[in-house]
C-alpha positions as CSV (number, residue, x, y, z in Angstrom):
1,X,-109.6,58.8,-117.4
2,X,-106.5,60.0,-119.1
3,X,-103.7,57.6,-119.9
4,X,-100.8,59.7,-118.8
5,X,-99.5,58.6,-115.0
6,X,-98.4,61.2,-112.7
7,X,-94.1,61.8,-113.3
8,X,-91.7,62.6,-115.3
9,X,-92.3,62.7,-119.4
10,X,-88.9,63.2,-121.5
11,X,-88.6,65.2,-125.0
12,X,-87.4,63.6,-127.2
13,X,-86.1,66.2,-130.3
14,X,-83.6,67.1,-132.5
15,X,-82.9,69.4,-135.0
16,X,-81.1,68.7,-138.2
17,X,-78.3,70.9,-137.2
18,X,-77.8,69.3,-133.8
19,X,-75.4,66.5,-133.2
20,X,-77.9,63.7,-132.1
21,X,-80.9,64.5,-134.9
22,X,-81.5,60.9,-136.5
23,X,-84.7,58.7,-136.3
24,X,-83.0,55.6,-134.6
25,X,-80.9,58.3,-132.0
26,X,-84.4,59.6,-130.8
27,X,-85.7,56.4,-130.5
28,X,-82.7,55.5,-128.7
29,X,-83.4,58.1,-126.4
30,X,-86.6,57.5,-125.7
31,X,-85.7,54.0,-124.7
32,X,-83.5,55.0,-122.2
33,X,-85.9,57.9,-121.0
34,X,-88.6,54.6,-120.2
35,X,-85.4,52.8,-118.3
36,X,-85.1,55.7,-116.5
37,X,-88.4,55.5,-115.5
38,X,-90.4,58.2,-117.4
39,X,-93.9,57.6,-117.7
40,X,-93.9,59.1,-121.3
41,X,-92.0,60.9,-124.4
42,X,-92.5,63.7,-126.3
43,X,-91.6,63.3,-130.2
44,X,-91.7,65.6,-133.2
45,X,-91.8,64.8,-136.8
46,X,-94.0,61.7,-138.5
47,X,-90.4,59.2,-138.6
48,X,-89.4,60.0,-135.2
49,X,-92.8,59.4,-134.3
50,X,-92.5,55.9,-136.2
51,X,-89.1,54.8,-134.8
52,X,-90.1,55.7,-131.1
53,X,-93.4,53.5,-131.5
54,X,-91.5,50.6,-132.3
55,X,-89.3,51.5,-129.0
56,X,-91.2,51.9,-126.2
57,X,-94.3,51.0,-125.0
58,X,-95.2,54.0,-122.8
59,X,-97.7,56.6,-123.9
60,X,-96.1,58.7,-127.0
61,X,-97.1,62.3,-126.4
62,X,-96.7,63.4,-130.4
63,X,-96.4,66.5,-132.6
64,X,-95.7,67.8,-136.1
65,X,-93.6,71.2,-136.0
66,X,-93.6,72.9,-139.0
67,X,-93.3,76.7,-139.6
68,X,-95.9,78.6,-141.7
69,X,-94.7,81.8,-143.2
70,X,-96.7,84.8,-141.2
71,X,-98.0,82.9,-138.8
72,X,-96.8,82.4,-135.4
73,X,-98.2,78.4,-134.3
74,X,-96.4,75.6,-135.5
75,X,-97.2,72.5,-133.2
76,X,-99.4,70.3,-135.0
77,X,-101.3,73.2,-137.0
78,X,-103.5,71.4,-139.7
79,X,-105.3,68.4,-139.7
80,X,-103.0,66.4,-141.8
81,X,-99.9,66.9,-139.0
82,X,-103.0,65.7,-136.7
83,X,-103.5,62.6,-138.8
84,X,-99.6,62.0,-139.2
85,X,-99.3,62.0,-135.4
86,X,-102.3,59.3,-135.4
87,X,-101.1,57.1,-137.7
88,X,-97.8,56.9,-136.0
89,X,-99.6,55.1,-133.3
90,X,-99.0,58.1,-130.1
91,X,-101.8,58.2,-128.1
92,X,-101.4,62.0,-127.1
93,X,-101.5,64.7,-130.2
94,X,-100.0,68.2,-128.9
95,X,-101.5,70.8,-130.4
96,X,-101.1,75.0,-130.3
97,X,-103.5,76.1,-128.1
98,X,-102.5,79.8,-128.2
99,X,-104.4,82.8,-129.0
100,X,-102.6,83.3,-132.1
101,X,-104.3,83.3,-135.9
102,X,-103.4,80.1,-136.9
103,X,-102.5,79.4,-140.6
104,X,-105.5,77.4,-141.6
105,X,-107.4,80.2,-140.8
106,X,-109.3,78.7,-137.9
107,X,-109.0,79.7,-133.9
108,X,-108.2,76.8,-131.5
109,X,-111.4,76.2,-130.3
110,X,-112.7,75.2,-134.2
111,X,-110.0,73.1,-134.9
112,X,-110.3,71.5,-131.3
113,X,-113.5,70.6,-131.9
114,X,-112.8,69.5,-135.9
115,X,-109.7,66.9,-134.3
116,X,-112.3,65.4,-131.8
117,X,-114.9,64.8,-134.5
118,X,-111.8,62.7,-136.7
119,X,-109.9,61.4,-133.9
120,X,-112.4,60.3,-130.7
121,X,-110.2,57.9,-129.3
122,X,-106.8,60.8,-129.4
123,X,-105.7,62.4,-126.0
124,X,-105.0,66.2,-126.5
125,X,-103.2,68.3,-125.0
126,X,-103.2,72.1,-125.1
127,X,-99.6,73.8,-125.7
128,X,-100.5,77.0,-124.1
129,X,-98.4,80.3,-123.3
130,X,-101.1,82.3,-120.7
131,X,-103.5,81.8,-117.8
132,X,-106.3,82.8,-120.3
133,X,-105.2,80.0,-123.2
134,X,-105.3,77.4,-120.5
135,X,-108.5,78.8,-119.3
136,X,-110.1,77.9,-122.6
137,X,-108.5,74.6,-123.2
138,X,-109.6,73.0,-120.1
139,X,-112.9,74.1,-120.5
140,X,-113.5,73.2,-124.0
141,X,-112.3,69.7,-122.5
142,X,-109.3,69.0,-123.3
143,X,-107.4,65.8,-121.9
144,X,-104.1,67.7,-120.5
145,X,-103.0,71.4,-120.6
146,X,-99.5,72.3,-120.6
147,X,-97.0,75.7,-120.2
148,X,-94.9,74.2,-123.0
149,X,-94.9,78.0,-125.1
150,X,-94.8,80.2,-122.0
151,X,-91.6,82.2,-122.3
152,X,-91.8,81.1,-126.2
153,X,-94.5,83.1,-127.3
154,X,-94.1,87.0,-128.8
155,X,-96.2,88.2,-125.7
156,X,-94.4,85.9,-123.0
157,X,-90.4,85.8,-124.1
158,X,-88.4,87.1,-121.9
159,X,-85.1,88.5,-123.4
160,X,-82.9,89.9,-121.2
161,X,-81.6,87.3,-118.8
162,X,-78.6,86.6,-120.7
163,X,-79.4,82.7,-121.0
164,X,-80.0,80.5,-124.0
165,X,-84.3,79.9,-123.6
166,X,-83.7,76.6,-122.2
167,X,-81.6,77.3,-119.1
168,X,-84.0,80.5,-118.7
169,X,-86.3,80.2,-115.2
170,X,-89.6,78.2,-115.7
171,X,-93.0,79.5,-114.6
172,X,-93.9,77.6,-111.7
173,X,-96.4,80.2,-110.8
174,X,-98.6,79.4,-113.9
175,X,-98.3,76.1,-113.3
176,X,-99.9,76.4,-109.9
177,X,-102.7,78.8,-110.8
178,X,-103.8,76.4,-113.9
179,X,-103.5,73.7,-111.4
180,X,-105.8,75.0,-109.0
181,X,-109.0,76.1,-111.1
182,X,-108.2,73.3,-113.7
183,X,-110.3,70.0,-114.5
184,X,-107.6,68.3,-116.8
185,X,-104.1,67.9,-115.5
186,X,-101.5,70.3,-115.8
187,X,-98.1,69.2,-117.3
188,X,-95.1,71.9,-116.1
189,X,-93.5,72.1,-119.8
190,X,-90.7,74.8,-120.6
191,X,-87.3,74.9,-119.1
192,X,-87.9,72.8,-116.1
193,X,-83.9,71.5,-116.8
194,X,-83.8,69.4,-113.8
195,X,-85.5,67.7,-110.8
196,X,-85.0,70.5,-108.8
197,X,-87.4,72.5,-111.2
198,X,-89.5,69.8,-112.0
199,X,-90.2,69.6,-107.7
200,X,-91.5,72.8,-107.6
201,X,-94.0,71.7,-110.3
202,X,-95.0,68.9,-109.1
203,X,-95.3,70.7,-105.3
204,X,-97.3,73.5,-107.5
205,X,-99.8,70.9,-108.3
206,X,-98.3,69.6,-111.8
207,X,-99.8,66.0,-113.0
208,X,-96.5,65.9,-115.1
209,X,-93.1,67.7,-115.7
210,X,-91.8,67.7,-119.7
211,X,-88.2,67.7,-119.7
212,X,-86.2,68.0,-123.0
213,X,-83.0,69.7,-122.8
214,X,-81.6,68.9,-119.3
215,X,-81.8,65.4,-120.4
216,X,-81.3,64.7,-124.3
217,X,-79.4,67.6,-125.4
218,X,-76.2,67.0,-124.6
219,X,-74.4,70.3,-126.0
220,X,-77.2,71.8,-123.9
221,X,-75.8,70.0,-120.9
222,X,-72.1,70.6,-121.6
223,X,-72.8,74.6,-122.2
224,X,-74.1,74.7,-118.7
225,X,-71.7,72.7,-117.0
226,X,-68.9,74.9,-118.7
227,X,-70.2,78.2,-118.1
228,X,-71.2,77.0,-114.0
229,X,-67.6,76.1,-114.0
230,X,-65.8,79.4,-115.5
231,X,-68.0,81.3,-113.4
232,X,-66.1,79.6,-110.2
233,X,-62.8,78.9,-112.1
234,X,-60.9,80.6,-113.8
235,X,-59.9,78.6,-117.7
């Protein structure tokens, strides 16, 4: 039985060049996101991991981003971002699921099966991009699969809308065709900005809806609010 309840999961992340990056901010935010009434947070990096812990007691679902020269995963590649994201205490690892060569030179499917054998008692979920990733993650049995790189990937990006990736459209179709030839739940991941979006997911079959920058990135927010308006008024 997983531990994650049916709703609405907020991420939780900053970069160092963005206005609210800081250990205590996140953890701040994540405090506010269980208020709210989320039934989970999404955290990157090993201290925001930490200071969240120490927040909230909702399930953590945690990850380790970190870029690899040549190679195109970065969530939670190599075992020792697995064991980070452990010893932080989050009961949900996220790891790259895609079909991309990963930079520790195995596919998915070894180190799945090399994070199970360290880590029984970890949930996992599968950061996929396609159908086909998902495919394989749920039936190599993992506990959740998600559509968090969809529209991220090389293969799935879609450039020409204009839009900054965040306020681009979500797929709720993939989130409805994993949904219905899935065993583990599907959690809608990837630009779902608001409730209307996350609706569809759930209404598509999602067990959960990820959202990160319709709620804790507020220059996110603002840029969106601003260009709705000047599209109607004239600044």
């Amino acid at each position: 039985m997983v531990i994650l309840k049916k709703g609405l999961v907020v991420s939780c992340q900053a970069t160092e060049d963005e206005p609210m990056f800081g250990s205590e901010i996140m953890a701040k935010m994540a405090l506010a996101a269980q208020m709210g009434g989320a039934v989970g947070v999404r955290v990157n990096t090993y201290s925001d991991l930490v200071a969240v812990r120490k927040a909230v007691d909702i399930p953590i679902l945690g990850l380790i981003k970190t870029v690899h020269p040549g190679f195109w995963p970065y969530i939670t590649t190599t075992m020792e971002d697995v064991d980070k994201v452990v010893e932080s205490g989050a009961e949900i690892v996220c790891i790259d699921a895609t079909f991309y060569p990963r930079f520790d030179g195995n596919d998915f499917p070894t180190f799945y099966k090399l994070v199970r054998e360290r880590h029984p008692n970890v949930e996992i979920m599968a950061d996929i991009s396609t159908f086909e990733e998902g495919i394989r993650a749920d039936k190599l049995g993992c506990d959740y699969v998600s559509t968090t790189l969809w529209g991220y990937t090389p293969d799935t990006v879609d450039e020409g809308s204009g839009l900054i990736q965040e306020l681009r459209e979500p797929n709720i179709e993939l989130v409805g065709q994993l949904a219905k030839v899935c065993k583990a739940p599907i959690v809608a991941e990837g630009r779902f900005f608001n409730s209307e979006n996350a609706i569809k997911a759930f209404k598509a079959g999602a067990h959960a809806v990820v959202i990160g920058a319709g709620i804790t990135r507020p220059q996110i927010i603002t840029k969106k609010i601003v260009d709705d308006i000047k599209r109607e008024i004239d600044l």
